[in-house]
N, CA, C and O of each residue as an XYZ file, in Angstrom:
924
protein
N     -21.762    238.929    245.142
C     -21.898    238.019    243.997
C     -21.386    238.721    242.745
O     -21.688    239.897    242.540
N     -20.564    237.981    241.842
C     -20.050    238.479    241.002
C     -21.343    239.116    239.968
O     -22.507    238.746    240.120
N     -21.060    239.802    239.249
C     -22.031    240.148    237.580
C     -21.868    239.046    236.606
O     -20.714    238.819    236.240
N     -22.957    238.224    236.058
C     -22.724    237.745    234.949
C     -22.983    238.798    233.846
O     -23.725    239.765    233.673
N     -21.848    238.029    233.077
C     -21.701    239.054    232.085
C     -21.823    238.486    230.595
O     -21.089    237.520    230.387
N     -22.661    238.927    229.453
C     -23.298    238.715    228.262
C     -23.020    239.438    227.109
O     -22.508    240.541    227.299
N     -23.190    239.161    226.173
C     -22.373    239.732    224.655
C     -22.637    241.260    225.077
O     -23.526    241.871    225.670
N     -21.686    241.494    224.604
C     -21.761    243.217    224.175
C     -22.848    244.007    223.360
O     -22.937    243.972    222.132
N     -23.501    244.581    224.033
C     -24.783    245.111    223.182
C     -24.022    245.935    221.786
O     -24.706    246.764    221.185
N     -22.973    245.730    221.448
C     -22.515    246.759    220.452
C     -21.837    245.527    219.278
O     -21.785    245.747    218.067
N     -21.450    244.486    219.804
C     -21.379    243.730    218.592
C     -22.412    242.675    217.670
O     -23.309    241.896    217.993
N     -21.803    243.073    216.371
C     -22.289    242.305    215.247
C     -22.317    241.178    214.695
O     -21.306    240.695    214.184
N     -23.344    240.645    214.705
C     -22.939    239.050    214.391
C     -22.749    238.836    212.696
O     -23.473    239.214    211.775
N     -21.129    237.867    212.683
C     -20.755    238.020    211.529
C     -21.682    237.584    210.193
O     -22.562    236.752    210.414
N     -21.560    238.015    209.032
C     -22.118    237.832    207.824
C     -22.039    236.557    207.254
O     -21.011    235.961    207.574
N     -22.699    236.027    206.609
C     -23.187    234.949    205.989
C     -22.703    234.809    204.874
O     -23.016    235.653    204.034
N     -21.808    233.740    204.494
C     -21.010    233.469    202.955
C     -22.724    233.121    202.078
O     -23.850    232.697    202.340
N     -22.210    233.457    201.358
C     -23.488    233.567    200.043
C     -22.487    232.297    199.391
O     -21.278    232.354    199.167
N     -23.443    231.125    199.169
C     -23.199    230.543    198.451
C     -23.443    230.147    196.920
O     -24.551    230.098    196.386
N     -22.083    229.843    196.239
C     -21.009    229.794    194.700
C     -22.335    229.340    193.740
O     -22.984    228.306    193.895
N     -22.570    230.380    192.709
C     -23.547    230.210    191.922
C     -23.091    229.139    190.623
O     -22.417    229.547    189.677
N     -23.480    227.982    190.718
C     -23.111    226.907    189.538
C     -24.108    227.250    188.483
O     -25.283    227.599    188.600
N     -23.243    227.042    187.250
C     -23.845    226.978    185.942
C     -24.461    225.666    185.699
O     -23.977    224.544    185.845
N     -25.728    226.063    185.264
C     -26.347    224.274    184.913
C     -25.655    223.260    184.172
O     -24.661    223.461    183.474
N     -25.996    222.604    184.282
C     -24.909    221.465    183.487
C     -25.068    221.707    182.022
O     -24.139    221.636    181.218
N     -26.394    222.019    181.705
C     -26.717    222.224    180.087
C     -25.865    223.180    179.334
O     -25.351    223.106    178.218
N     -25.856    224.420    180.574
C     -25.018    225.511    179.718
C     -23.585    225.225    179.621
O     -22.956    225.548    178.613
N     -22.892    224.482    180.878
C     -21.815    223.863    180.746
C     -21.278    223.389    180.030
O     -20.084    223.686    180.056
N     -21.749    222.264    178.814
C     -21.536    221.806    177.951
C     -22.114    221.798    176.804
O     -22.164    220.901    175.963
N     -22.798    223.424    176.803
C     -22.891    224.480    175.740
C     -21.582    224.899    175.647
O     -21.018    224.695    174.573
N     -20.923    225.484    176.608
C     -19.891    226.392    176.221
C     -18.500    225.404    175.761
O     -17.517    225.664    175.068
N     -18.920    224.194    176.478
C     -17.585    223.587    175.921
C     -17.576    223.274    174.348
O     -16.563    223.579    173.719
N     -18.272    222.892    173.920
C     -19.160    222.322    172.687
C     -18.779    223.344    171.925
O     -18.328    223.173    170.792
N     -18.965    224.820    172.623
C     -18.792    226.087    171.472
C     -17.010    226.413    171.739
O     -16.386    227.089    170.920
N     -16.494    225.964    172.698
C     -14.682    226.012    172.587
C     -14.357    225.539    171.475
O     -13.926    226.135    170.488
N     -14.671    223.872    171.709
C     -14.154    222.715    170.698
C     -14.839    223.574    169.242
O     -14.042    223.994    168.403
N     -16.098    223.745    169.077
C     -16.183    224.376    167.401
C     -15.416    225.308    167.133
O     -15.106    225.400    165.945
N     -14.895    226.220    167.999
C     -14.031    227.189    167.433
C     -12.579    226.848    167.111
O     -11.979    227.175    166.087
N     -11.967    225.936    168.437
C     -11.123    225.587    167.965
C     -10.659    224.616    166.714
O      -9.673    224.455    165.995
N     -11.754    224.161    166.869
C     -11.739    222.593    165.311
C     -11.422    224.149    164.011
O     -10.322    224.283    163.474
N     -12.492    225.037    163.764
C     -12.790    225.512    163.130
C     -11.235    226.538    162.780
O     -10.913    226.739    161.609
N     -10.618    226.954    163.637
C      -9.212    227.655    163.750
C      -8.563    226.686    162.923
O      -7.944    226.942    161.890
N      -8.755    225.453    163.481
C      -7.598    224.554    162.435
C      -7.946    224.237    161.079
O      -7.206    224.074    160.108
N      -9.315    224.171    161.183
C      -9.345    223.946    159.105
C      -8.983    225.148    158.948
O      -7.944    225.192    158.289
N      -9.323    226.052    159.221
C      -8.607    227.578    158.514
C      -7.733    227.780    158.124
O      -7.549    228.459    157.114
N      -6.653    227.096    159.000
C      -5.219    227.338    159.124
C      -5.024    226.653    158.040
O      -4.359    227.026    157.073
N      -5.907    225.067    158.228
C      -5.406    224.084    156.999
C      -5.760    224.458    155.915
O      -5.278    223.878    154.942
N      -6.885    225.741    155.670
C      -7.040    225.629    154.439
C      -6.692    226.846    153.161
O      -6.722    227.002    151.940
N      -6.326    227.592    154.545
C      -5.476    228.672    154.065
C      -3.867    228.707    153.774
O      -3.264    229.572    153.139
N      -3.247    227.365    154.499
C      -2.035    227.029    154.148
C      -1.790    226.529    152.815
O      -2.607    225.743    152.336
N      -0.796    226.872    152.167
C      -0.573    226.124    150.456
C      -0.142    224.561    150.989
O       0.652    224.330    151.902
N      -0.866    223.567    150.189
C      -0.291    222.056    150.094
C       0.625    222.118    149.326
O       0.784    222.987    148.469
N       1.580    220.868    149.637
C       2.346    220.831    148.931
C       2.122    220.932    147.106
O       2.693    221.697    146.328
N       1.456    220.247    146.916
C       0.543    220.152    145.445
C       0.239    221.775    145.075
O       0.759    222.229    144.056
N      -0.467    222.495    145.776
C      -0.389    223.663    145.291
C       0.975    224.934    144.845
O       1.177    225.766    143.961
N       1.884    224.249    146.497
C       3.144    224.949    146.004
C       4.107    224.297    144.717
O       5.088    224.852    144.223
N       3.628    223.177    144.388
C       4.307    222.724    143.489
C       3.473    223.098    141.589
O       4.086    223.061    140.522
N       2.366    223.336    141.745
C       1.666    224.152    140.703
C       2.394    225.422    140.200
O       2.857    225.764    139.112
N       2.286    226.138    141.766
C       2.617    227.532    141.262
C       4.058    227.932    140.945
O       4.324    228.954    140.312
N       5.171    226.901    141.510
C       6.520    226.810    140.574
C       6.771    226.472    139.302
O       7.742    226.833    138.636
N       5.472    225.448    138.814
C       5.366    224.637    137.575
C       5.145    226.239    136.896
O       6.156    226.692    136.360
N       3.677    227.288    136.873
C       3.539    228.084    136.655
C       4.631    229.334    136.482
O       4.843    229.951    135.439
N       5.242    229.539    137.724
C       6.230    230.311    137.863
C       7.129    230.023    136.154
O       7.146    230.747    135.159
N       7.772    228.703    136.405
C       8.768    228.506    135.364
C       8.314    228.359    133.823
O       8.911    228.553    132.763
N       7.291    228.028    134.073
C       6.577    228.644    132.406
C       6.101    229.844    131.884
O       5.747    229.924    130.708
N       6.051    231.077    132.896
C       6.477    231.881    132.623
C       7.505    232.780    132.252
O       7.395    233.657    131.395
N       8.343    232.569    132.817
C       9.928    232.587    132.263
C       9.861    232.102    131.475
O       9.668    232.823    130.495
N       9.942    230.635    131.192
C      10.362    230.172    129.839
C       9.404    230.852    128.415
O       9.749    230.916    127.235
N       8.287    231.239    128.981
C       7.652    231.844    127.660
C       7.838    233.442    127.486
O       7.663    233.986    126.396
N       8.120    233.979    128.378
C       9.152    235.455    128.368
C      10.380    235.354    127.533
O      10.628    236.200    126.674
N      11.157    234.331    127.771
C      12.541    233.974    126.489
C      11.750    233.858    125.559
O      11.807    234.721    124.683
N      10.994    233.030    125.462
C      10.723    232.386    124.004
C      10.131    233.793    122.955
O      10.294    234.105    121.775
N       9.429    234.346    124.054
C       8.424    235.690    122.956
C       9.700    236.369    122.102
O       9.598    236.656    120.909
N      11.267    236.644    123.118
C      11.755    237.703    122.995
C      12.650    237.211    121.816
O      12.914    237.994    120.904
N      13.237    235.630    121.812
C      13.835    234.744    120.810
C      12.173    234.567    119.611
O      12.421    234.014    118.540
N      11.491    234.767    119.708
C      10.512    234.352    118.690
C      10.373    235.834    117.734
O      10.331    235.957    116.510
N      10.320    236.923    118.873
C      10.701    238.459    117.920
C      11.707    238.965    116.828
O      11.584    239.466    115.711
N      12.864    238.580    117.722
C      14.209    238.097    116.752
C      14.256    237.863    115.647
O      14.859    238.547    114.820
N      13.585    236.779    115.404
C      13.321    235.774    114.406
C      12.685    236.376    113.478
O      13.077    236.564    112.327
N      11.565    236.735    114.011
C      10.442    237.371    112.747
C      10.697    238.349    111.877
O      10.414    238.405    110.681
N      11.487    239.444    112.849
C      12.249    240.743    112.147
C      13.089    239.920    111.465
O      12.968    240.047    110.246
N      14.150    238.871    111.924
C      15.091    238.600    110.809
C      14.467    238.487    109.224
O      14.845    238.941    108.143
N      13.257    237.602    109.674
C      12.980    236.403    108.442
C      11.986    237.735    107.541
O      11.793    237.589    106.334
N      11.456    238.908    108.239
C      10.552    239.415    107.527
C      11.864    240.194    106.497
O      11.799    240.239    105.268
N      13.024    240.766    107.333
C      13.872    241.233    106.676
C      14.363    240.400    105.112
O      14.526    240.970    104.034
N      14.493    239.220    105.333
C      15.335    238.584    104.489
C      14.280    237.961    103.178
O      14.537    237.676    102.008
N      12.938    237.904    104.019
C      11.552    237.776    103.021
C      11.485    239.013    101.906
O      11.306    238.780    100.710
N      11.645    240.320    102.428
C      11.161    241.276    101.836
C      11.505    241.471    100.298
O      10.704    241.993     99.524
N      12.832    240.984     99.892
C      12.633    240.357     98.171
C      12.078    240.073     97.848
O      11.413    240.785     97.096
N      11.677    238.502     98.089
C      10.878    237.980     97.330
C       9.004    238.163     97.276
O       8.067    237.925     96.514
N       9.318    238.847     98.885
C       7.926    239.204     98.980
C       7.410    240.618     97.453
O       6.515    240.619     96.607
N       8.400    241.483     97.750
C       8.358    242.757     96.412
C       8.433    242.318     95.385
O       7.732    242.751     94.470
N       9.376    241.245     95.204
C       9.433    240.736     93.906
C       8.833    239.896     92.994
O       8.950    239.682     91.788
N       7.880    239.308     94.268
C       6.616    238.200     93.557
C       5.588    239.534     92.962
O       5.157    239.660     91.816
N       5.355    240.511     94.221
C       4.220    241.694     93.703
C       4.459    242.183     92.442
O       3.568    242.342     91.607
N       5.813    242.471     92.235
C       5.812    243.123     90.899
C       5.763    242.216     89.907
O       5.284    242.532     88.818
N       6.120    241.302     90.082
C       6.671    239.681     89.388
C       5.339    239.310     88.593
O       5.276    238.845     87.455
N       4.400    239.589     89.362
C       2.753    238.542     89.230
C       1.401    239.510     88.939
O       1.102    240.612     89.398
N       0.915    238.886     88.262
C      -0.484    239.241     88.083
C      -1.345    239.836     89.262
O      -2.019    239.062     89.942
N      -1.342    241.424     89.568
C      -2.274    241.730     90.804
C      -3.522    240.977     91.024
O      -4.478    241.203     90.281
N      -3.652    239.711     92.393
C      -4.584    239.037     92.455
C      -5.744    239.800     93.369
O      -6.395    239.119     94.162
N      -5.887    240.623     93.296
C      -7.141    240.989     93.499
C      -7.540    241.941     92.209
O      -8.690    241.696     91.845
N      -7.011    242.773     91.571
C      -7.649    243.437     90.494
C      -7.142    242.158     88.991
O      -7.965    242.140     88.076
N      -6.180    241.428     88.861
C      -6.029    240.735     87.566
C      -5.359    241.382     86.268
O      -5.396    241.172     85.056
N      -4.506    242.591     87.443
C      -3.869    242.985     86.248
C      -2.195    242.628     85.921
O      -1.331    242.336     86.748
N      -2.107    242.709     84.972
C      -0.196    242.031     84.317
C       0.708    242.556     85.371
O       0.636    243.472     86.190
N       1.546    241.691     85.076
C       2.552    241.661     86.318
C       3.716    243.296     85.640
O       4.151    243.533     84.513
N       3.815    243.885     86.641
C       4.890    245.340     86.689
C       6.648    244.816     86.154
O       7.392    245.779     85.969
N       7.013    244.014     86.020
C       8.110    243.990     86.111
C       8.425    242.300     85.861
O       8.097    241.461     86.700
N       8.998    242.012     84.785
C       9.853    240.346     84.746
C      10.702    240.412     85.424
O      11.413    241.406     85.567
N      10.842    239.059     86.152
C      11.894    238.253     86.645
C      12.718    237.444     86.243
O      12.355    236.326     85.876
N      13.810    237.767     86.226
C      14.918    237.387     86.108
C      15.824    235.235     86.768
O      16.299    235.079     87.893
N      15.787    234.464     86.054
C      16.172    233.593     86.335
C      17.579    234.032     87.840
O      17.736    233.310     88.824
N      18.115    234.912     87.657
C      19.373    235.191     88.819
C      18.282    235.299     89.808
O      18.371    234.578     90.801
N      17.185    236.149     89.683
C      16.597    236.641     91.046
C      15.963    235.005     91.336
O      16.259    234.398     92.366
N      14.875    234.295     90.048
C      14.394    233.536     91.078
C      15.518    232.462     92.066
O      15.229    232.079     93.200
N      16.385    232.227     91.582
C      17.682    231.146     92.152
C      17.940    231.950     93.195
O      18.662    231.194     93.845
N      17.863    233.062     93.903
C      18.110    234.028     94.867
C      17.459    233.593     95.901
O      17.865    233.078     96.942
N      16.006    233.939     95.388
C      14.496    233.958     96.407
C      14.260    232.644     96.507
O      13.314    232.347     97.237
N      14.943    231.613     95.897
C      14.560    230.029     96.248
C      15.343    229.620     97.233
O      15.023    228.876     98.160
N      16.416    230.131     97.020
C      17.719    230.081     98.590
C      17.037    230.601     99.528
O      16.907    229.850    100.495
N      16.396    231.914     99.644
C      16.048    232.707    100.859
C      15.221    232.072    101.213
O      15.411    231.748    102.386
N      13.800    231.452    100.566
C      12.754    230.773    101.263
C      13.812    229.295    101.872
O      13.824    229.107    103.088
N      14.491    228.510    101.122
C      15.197    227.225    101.615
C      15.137    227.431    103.132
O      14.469    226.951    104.047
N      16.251    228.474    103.004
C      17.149    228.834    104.367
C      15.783    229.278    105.450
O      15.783    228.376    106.287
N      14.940    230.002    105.703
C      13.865    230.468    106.231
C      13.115    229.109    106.856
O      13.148    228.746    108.032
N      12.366    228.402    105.634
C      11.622    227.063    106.055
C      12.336    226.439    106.828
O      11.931    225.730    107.749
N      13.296    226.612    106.572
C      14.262    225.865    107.937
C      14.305    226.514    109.227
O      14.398    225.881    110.278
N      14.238    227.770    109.154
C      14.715    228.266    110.225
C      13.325    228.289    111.259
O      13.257    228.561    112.458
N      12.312    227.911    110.337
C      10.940    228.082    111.491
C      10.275    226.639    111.576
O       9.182    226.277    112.012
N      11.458    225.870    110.934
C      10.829    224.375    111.525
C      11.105    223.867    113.153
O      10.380    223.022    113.677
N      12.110    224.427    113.775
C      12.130    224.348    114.954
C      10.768    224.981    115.861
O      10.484    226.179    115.866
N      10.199    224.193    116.421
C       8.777    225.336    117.042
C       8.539    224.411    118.504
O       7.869    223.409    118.757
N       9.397    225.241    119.265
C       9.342    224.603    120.538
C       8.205    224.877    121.551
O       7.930    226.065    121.725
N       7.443    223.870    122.303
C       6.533    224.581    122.730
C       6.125    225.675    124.043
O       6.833    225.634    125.049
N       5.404    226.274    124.004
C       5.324    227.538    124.679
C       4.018    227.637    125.528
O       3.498    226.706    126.143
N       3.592    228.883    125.457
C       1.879    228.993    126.031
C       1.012    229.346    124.392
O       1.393    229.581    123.245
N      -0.248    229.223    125.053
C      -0.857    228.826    123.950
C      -1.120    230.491    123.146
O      -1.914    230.637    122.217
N      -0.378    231.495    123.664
C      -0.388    232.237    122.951
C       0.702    232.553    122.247
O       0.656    233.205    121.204
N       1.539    232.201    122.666
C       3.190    232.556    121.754
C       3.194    230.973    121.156
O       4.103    230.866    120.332
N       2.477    229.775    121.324
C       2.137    229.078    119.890
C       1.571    229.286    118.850
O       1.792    228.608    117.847
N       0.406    230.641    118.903
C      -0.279    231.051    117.651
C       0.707    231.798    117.082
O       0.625    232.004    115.871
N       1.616    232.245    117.694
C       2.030    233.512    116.711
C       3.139    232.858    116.273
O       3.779    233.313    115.325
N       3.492    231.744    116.887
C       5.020    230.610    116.153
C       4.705    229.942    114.873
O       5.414    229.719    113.892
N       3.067    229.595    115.206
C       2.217    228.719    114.017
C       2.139    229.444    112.937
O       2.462    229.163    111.783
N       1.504    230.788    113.563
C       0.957    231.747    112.704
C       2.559    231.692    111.412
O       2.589    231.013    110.386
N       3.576    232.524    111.871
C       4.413    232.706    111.122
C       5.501    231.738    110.057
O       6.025    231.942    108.962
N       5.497    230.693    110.971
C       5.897    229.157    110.142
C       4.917    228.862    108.855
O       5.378    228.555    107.755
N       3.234    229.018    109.175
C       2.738    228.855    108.090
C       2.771    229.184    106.799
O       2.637    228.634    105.706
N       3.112    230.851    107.494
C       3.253    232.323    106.392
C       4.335    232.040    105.423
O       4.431    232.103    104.197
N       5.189    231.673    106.489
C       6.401    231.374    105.316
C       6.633    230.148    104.535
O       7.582    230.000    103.765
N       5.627    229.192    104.795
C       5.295    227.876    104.258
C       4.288    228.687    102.585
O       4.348    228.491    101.371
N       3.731    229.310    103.214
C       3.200    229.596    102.274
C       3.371    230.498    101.092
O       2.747    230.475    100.032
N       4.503    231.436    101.540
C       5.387    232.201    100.976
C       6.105    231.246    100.041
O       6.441    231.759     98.973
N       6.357    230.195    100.182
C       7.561    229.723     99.922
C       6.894    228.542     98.833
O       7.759    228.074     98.092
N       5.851    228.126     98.670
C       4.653    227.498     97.990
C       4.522    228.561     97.010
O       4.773    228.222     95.853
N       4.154    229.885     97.224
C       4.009    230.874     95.967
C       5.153    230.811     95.317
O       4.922    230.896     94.111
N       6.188    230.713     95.524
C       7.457    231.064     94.584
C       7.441    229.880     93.724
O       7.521    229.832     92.496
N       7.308    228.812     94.684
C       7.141    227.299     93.578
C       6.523    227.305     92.508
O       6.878    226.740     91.473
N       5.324    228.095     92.714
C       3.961    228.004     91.907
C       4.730    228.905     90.519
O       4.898    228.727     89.313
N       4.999    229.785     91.394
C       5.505    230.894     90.369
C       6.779    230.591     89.354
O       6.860    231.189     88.281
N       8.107    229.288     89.915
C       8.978    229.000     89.032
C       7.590    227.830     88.318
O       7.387    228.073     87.128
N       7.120    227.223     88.625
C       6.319    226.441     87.805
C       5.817    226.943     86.315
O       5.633    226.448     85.203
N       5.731    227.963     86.832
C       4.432    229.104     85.853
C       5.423    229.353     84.659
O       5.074    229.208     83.488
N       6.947    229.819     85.122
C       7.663    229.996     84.186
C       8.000    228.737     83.186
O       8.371    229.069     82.061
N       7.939    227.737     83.384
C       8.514    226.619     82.772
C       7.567    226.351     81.915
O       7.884    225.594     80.997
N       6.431    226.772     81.946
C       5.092    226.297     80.779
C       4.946    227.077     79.622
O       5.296    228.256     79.658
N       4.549    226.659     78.756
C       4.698    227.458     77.444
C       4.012    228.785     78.086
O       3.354    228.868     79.123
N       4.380    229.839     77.115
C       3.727    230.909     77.081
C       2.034    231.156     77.428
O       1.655    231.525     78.540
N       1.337    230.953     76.566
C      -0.124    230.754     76.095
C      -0.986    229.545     77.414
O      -2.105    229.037     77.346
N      -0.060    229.428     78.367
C      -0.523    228.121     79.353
C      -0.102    229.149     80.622
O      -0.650    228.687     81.623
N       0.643    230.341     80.963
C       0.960    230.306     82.017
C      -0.010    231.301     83.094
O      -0.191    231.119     84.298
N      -0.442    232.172     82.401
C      -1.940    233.025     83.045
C      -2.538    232.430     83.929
O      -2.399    232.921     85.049
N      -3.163    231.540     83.849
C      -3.917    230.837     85.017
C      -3.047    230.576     86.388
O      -3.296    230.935     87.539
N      -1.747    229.694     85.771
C      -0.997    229.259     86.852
C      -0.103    230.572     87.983
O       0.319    230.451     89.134
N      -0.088    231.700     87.083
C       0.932    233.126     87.481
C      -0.569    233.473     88.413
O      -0.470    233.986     89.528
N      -1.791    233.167     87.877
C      -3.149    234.171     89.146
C      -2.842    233.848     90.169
O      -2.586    234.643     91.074
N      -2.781    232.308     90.295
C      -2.522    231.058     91.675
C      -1.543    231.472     92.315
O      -1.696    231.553     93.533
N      -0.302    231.846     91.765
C       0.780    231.883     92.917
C       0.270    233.452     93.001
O       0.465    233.988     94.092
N      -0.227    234.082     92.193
C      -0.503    235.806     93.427
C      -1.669    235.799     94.212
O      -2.096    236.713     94.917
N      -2.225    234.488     93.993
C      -3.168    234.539     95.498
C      -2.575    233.652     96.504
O      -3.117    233.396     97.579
N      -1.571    233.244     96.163
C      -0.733    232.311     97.311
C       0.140    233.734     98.072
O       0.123    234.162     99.226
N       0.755    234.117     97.024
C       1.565    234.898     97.780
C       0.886    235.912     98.458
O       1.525    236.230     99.460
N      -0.510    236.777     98.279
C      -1.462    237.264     99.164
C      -1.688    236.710    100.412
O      -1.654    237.255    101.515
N      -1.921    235.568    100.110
C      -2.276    234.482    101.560
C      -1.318    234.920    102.125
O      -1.516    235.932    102.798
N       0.066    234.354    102.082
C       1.271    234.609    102.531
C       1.459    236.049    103.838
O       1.622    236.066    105.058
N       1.365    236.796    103.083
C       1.524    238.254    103.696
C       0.125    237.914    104.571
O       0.382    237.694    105.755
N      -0.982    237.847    104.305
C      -2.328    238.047    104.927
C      -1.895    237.182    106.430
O      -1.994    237.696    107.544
N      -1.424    235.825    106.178
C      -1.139    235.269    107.484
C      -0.278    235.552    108.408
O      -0.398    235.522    109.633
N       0.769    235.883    107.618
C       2.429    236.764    108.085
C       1.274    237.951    108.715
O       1.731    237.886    109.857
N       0.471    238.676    108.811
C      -0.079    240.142    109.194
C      -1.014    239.577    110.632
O      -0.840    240.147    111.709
N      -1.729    238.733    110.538
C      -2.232    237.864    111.500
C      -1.406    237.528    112.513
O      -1.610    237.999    113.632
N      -0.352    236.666    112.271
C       0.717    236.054    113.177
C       1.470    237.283    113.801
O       1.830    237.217    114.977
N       1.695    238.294    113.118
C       2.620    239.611    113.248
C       1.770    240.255    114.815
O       2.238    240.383    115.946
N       0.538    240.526    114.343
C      -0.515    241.162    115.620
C      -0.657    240.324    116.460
O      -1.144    240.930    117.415
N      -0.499    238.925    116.814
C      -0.690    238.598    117.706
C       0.770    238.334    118.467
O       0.923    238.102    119.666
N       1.694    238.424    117.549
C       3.615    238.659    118.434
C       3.400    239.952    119.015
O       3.933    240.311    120.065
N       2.639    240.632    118.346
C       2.368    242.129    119.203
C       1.654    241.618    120.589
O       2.121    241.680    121.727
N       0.642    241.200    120.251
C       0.343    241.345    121.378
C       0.970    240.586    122.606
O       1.292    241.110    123.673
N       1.068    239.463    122.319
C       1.916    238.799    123.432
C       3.463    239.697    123.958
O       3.797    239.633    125.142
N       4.320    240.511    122.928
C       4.751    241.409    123.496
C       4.577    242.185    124.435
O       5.289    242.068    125.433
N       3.580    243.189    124.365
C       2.577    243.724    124.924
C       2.201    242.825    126.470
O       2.118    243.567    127.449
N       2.068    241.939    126.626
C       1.182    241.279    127.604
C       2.901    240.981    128.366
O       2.963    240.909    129.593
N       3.872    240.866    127.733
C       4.633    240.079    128.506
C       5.787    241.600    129.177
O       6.863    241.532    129.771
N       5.000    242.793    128.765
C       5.762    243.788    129.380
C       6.720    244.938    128.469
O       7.235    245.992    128.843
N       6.719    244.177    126.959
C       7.613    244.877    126.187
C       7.642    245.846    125.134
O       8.448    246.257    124.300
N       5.927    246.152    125.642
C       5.221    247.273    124.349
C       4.628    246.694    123.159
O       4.275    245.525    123.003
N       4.574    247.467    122.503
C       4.431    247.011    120.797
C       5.525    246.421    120.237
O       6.663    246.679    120.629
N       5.240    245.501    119.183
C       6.865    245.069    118.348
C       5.832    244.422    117.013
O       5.435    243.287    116.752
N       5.641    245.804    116.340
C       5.488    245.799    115.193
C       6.283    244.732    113.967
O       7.379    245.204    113.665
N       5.982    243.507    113.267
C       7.316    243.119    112.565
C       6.171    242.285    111.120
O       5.858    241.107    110.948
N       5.824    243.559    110.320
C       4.993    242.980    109.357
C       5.723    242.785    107.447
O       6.684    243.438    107.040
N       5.374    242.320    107.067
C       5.983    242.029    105.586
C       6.094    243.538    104.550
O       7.027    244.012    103.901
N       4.568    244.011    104.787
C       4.294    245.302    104.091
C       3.678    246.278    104.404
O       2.740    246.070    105.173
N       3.826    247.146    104.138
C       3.357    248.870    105.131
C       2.177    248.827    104.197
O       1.560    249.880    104.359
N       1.633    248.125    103.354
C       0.174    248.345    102.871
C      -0.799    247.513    102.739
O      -0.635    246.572    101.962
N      -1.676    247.606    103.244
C      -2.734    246.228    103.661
C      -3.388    246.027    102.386
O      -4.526    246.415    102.124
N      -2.489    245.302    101.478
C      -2.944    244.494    100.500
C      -3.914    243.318    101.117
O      -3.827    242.895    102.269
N      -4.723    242.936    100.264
C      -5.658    241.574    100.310
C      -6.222    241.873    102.251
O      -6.271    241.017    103.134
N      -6.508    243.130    102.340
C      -6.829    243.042    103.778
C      -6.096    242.644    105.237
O      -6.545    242.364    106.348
N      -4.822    242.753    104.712
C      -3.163    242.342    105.610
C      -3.104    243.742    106.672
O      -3.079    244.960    106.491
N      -3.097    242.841    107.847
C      -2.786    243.795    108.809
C      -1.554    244.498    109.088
O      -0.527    243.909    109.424
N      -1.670    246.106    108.916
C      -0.016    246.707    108.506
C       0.667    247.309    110.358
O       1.852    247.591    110.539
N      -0.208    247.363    111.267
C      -0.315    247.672    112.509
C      -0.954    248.534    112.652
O      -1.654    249.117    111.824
N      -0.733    248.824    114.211
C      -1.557    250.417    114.997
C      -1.155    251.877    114.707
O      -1.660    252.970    114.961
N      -0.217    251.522    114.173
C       0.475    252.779    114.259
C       1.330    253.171    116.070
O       1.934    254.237    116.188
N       1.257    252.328    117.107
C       1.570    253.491    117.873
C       3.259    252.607    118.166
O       3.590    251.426    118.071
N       3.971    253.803    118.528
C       5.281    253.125    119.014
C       5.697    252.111    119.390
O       5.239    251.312    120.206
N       7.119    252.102    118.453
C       7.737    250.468    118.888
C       8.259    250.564    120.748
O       8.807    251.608    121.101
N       8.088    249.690    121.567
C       7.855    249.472    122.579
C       7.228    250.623    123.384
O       7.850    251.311    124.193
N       5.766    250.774    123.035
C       5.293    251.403    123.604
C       4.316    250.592    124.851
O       3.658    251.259    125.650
């Protein structure tokens, strides 16, 4: 009779698949929930860190008004040196011309009918030249204002002052005090307007630019810092 014959005492019966561990449904659509927030959240970022059009169109508006107020400071400097240059007659010549209005004492020196017909041309030509006042930033408008005034007012003292001459003798004292506190004003505002062309100089890269009427701070007139021209 044959042998029946039965597993091999030496083999192993195979291993058991472990079955696929699922995530609960809850956490499932936890994690999706936290994809979608991140991704939503990536895109406002993007959106809100990107320039809109509106913003890029600000900062060109900006851009080009800077430039344009960089010309204007450097054409507005120009100017001032010219006009302080071409002032400085009548500015010396009213001082000596007039009754010192802060102490009230007699004027140093008469004027001459040639000179005033001189200094009435120079203010003419000037008032003109600072009636153009194009606009700018609001700091190179103070110092455009500032100096248009100065010479408005410069140019008001001399009036005062041919006035003064035309009145009898014994009448003109009072009217000669008036135009030397006009013409004080004058310089005092010209010294004002002057420091703040400085400074906008200064701010726009080009140092100091000193450009005042008189090296002595009459009536409290600002004469500068002293420190170097484009410093």
């Amino acid at each position: 009779m044959s042998r029946k014959t039965g597993k091999p005492s030496g083999t192993r019966p195979a291993p058991r698949k472990a079955p696929a561990r699922q995530l609960p449904g809850g956490a499932v659509s936890a994690a999706v929930a936290l994809l979608v927030a991140a991704a939503v959240g990536l895109f406002i970022g993007v959106q809100w860190a990107a320039p809109s059009p509106t913003d890029e169109a600000i900062a060109s508006m900006r851009a080009d008004e800077a430039k344009r107020d960089a010309t204007q400071i450097v054409a507005l400097t120009t100017l001032a040196r010219s006009t302080a240059q071409q002032v400085k007659p009548v500015v010396d010549g009213l001082r000596s011309g007039l009754p010192v209005a802060d102490t009230g004492a007699a004027a140093a020196r008469p004027v001459t009918d040639e000179q005033l017909a001189g200094w009435k041309q120079i203010m003419a030509q000037q008032v003109e030249r600072h009636k153009d006042a194009p606009s700018g930033s609001t700091a190179t408008n103070v110092a455009r204002n500032g100096l248009r005034n100065a010479v408005n007012q410069l140019s008001v003292a001399l009036d005062t002052f041919a006035a003064a001459r035309a009145l009898p003798a014994a009448q003109r004292a009072p009217v000669l005090a008036v135009a030397s506190r006009q013409r004080l004003l004058a310089v005092t505002d010209w010294s004002v307007a002057a420091t703040q062309l400085d400074q906008i100089n200064i701010d726009a890269g080009h140092g100091h630019q000193h450009v005042y009427l008189t090296d002595s701070p009459e009536g409290g007139a600002t004469v500068g810092d002293g420190s170097p021209e484009g410093s």
